[in-house]
N, C-alpha and C positions, 0 to 999 in steps of 0.2 A: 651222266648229266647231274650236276649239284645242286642241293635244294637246300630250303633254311627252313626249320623248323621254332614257331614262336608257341607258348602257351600264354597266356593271358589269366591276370590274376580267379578271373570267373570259370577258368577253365578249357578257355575258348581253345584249340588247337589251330595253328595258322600254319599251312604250308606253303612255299613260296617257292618257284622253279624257274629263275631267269633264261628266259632262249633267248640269246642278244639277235640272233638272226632270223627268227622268225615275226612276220609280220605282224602279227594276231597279237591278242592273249584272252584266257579264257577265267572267266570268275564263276568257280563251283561252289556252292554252299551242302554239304552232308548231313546228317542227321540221325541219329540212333531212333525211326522210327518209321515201323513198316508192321506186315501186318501179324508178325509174330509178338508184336506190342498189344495185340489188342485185346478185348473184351466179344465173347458171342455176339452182345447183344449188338454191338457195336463194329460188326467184321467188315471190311472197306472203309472205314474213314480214314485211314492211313493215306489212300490213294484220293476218298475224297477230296480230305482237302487241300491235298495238293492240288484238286483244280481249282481248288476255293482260291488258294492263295494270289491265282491272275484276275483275280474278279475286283477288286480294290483295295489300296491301301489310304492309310491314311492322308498322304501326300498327292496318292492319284486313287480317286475315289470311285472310277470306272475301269473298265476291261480296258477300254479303248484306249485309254490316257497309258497304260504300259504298254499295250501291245503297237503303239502308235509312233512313242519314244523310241522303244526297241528298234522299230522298223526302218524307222528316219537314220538311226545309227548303223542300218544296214547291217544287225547283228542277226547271229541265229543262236535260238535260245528256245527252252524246255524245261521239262520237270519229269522224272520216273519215279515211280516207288514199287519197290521189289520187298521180302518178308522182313527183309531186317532194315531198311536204312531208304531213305528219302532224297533225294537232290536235285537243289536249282541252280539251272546254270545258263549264262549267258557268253557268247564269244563276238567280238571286233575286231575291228583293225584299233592295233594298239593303242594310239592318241584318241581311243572313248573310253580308256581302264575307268579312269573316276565317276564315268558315265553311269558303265554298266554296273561299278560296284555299288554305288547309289541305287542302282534300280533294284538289281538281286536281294542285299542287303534288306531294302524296302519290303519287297514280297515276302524274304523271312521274316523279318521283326513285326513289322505293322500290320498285317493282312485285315481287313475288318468284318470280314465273311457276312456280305449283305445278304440277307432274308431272301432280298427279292432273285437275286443272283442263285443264291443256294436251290428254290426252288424249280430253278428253270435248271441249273446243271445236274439235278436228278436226274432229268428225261435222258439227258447227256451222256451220264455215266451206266445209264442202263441200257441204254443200246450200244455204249462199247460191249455191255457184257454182251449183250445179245451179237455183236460183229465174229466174238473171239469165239464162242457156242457155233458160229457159222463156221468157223474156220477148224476142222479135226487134227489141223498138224498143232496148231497152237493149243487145243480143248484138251487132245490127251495127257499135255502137261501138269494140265491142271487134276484130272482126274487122276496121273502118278501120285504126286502130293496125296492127296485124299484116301490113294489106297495105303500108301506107305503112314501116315500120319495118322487117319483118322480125324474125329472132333477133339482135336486140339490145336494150337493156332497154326502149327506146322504143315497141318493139314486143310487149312482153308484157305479159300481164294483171295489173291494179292484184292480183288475188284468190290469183294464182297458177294452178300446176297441181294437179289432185289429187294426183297421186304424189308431189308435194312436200310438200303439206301433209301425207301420213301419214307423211312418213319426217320430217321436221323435230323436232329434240330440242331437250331445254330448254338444253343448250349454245349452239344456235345463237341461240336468241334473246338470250342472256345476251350473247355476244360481236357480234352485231350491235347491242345497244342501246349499246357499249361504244364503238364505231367510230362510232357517228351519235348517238344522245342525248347532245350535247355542249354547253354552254352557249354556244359562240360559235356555232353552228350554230340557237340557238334563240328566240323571240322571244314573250316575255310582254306580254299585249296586258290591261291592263284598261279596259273601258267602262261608265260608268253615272253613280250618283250617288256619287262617291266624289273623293276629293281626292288629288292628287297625293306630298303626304306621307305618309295611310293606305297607299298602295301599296307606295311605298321603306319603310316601315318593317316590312312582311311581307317583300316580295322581299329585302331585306337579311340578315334573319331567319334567310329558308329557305334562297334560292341565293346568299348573299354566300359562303359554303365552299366551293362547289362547284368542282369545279378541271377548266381546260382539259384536252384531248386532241389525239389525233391522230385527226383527222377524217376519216373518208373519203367520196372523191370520186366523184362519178355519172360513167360513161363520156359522152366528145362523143356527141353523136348524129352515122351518117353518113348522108348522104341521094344516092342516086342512082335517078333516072330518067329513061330517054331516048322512053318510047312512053307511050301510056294502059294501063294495069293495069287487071284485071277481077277482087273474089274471092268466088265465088257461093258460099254455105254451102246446100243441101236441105233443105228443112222442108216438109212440108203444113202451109200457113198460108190462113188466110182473106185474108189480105193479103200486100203485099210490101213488106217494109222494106228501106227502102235509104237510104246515104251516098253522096253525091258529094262528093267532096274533091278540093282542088288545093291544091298547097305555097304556103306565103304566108312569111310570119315570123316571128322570134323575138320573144322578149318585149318587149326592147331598139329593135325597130327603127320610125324614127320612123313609117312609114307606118301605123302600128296603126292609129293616130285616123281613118284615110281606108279602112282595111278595113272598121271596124265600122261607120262609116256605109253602106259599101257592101253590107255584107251587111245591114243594116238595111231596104234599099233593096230586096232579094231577099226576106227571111224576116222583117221582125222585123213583130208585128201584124196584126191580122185585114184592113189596107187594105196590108200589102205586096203587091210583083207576084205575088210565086209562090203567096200564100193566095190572092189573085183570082183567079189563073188557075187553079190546083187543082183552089181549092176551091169557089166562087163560080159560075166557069165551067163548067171539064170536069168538077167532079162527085166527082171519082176520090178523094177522099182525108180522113180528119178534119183531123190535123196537117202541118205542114210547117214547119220551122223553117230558118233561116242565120243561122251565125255563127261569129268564127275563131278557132281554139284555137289560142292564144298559150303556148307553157313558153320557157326559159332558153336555151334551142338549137337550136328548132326552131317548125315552127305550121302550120296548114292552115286555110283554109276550107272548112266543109263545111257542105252541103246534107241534108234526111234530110226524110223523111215517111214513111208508109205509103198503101201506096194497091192500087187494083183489079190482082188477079193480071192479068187479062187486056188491063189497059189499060199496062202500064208499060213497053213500048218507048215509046208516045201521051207517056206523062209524061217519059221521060226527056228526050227532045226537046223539050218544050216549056222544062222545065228550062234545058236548054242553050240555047236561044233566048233565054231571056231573059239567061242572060249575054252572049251575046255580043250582045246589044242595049244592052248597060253598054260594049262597047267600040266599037261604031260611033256611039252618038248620047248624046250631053252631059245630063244628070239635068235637067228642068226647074226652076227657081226655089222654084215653090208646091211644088213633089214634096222636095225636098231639105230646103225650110224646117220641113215636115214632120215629115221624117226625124228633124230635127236634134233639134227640142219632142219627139217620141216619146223619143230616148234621152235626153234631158234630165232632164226628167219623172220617167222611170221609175228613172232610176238616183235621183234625190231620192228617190222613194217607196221604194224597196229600204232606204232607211237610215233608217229611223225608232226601230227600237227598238235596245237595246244591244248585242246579238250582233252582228247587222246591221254596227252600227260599227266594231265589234272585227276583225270580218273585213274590214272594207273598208284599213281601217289596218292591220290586222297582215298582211295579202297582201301589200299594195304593200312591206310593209319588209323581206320574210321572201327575196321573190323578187328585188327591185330594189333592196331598199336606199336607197329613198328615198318620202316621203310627199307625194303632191299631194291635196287638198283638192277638195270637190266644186266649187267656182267654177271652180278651175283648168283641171280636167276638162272643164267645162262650156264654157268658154274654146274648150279644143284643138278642143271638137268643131263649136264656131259657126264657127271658120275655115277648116274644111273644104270646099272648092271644088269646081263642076265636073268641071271638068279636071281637079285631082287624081282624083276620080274615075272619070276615064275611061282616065288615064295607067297606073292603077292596076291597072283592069280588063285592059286590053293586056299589064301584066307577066304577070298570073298564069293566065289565062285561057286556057291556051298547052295541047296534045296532052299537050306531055312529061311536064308536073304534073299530068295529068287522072287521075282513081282511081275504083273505083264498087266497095264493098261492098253484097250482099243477100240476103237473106236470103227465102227463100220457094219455091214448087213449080218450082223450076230446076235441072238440071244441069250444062248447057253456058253456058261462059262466051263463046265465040263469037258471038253473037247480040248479047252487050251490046257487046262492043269494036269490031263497025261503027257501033255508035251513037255512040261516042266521039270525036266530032272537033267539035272547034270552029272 
């Protein structure tokens, strides 16, 4: 699938992915800023204001007046913010592009972050945090971060802390979108039935004015560990949720393509080893998933499932076993070729419709700065070898990078860190 790439003299990055035959198109707006951007005192307004920003703009001065529009356009439309990057995006049926880019556009540039709005979407954002705290499959993620990271922004919540979010003013927000909503920091992504000229002739429109800044920068991440780490949070749970994590790499580094296959080989699919063994076998658990989170400066592999309180030293072990069966004995043939059609496949079927694209293209450009194409992809991951994967297994697979968040009827962490040797 061909795409056009524009930069704009402010920096602006504009990607453009003509489907002539797809009905839709989707207007994504990216953002260099999440909450590895942030300040302690200041940890959540990253995700803040991204609720701020549906609260009014200058053109529609209420929730209502966007969410109203939108609806009338029979669009579906949203906002995430994850550690590093932010994004708004709206999708239609093609013949409302100028619609939606007009609205999207709006929420990034104009947002006016009413006082009176700000204070009621506190309560908001605080019982999301309180939702995800309910939920132990989604908490222990958060608590990986935290064991791997520590107090530095790596290590804290995309959501924030509560105390933060009450004490936060509409200054802060004003002067943080000031410092990161920047046009060379940001990356306009449209996907659908729409041509390459309709796009330049809105983005020119709206953000050809728009003037550079001083942008600011996410702290390095620092990483140190010399033993296995243990961080048990207490919960009466019908089950026990847990991560297993070990340091792997950055976004940049080439082994990725030889990771993903290898955690594929662990978690990905109801015939991976660790659903067979689980789930098939021991019984112990619904889900169980592998796969390695890759950012700009850092990345892990990590393992999670829920499974029987009373079986999960049983599981941990078995876990660990099958990695270290990644570094003593070489992936077979049929197993690997497998491997390779399952992320093949899947990653084709994930892009079908226009959002879909928009993100697959506007990621790669926002965090890498560069676009490969799904052959290409497809390409890195057919070449992917044995032996690379067992070389691979051997690097990370090691005590010092070994981590275990969980979450369940536990309070000593002792019991899990004799478990921990590979």
């Amino acid at each position: 699938m061909k795409y056009s790439k524009k930069v704009l003299k402010n920096g602006l990055r504009v990607i453009t992915v003509p489907m002539k035959d797809n009905p839709t198109v989707t207007v994504l707006v990216l953002v260099e800023a999440g909450s590895e951007y942030e300040e302690k005192r200041v940890n959540g307004i990253s995700h803040f204001l991204e609720h701020m920003c549906f609260k009014g703009t200058i053109k529609r001065p209420k929730a209502i007046n966007i969410s109203k529009e939108l609806d009338g356009l029979g669009s579906q439309y949203n906002a995430f913010t994850a550690q590093e990057y932010t994004g708004y995006y709206a999708k239609s049926d093609a013949r409302h592009f100028t619609k939606i880019f007009d609205i999207i556009s709006d929420i990034y540039l104009n947002s006016t972050f009413p006082e009176v709005e700000m204070q009621k979407e506190k309560g908001v954002i605080i019982e999301e945090i309180n939702m995800y705290e309910d939920m132990p499959n989604k908490h222990v993620q958060d608590l990986m971060t935290k064991l791997l990271y520590g107090d530095q922004p790596a290590g804290w919540n995309v959501a924030g802390e509560k105390k933060n979010i009450l004490e936060m003013k509409r200054d802060d927000f004003v002067a943080y979108k000031k410092k990161h909503y920047l046009p060379e920091a940001t990356v306009l992504i449209v996907a659908g039935k729409v041509t390459e000229k309709e796009v330049m002739k809105e983005v020119k429109n709206v953000f050809g004015k728009v003037l550079r800044g001083d942008k600011g920068k996410k702290a390095k991440v620092e990483e140190k560990q010399e033993h296995p780490q243990v961080l048990v949070s207490f919960k009466e749970t019908d089950q026990t949720h847990f991560v297993l994590g070990v340091r792997s790499y950055d976004l940049f580094n080439k082994k990725n393509n030889v990771l993903t296959v290898l955690s594929t080989i662990l978690g990905g699919g109801m015939s991976s080893r660790l659903f067979t063994k689980l789930r098939e076998e021991m019984g112990v658990g619904y889900y169980v998933r592998a796969f390695n989170d890759a950012s700009i400066d850092h990345g892990f592999l990590q393992i999670s499932a829920g499974v029987d309180n009373k079986r999960i030293d049983e599981v941990l072990k078995a876990v660990l076993h099958e990695c270290i069966k990644l570094k003593n004995e070489k992936v077979g043939v049929e197993e690997l070729n497998k491997v390779k059609e399952y992320l093949i496949g899947n990653m084709k079927l994930s892009l079908e419709s226009s959002d879909d694209i928009a993100n697959f293209h506007g990621g790669q450009e926002l965090l890498k700065k560069e676009i490969k194409n799904i052959e290409e992809k497809a390409d890195e991951i057919r070449k992917v070898t044995a032996s690379q994967i067992q070389a691979l297994a051997k690097d990370i697979f090691k005590d010092k990078k070994l981590n275990l968040a969980l979450i369940g009827p536990f309070k000593e962490k002792e019991e899990f860190l004799k478990i921990l040797k590979f």
